[in-house]
C-alpha positions, 0 to 999 in steps of 0.5 A: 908279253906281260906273261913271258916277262913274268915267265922269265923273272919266275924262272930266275927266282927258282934258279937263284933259289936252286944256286943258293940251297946248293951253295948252302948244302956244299958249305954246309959239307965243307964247314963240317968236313973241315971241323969233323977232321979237326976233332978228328985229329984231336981223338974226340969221340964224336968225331963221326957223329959230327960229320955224319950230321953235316952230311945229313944237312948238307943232303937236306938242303941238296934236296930242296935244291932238287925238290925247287928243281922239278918246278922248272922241269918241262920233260917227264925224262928230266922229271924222271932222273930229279925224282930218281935223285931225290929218291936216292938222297932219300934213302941216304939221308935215312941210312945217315939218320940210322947211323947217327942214332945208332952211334949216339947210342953207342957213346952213351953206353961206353963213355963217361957221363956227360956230367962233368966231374966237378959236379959229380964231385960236388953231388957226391960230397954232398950226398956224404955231408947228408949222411954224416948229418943223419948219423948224428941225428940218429945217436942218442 
């Protein structure tokens, strides 16, 4: 009596914990798609890179979801198709992680450093004060 009880109540902490890594991934997805299209709509760059690691969370906790779920399982036909979905999400998540990192790269190559203008400015003039001041040094 005391094991079936136990049974049950563990039972319903991995299927609560299953809901709620769920409900985080789709939130995830919906947070990121909706300020992915916001920064789409405005022509920042970063666009792209923005919802492709909102998806990439959102897969990670999707599959901790699924990962929780094989704990349940008592079928090796239902542990088959988990194991087949955490494979693909896998390979997604890599393919995603790929893109990513290729597309960081890309924009560091093409756009503007990411020191701000006024800083470099400031750098700049600087770097012509230090010269100035070695001029005059130097004359006799």
């Amino acid at each position: 009596m005391l094991l079936s009880q136990a049974h049950a109540a563990f039972y319903q902490l991995v299927e609560w914990g299953i809901l709620i890594l769920e409900f985080f991934g789709t939130t995830v997805l919906i947070v990121t798609g909706v300020s992915s299209m916001v920064k789409w709509l405005k022509r920042s760059p970063d666009a792209r890179t923005t919802i492709s690691q909102g998806i990439l969370l959102s897969l990670a906790f999707k599959m901790g979801g699924e990962v929780l779920r094989t704990v349940i399982v008592t079928e090796p036909k239902e542990m088959f198709i988990i194991f087949s979905i955490i494979i693909l999400r896998g390979i997604v998540a890599g393919l995603i992680y790929w893109e990513i990192t290729k597309e960081i790269k890309i924009e560091s190559l093409y756009h503007e450093s990411p020191i701000p203008k006024k800083r470099r400015r400031a750098e700049e003039q600087q770097a012509k004060a230090r010269e100035t001041e070695s001029k005059i040094v130097e004359q006799p």
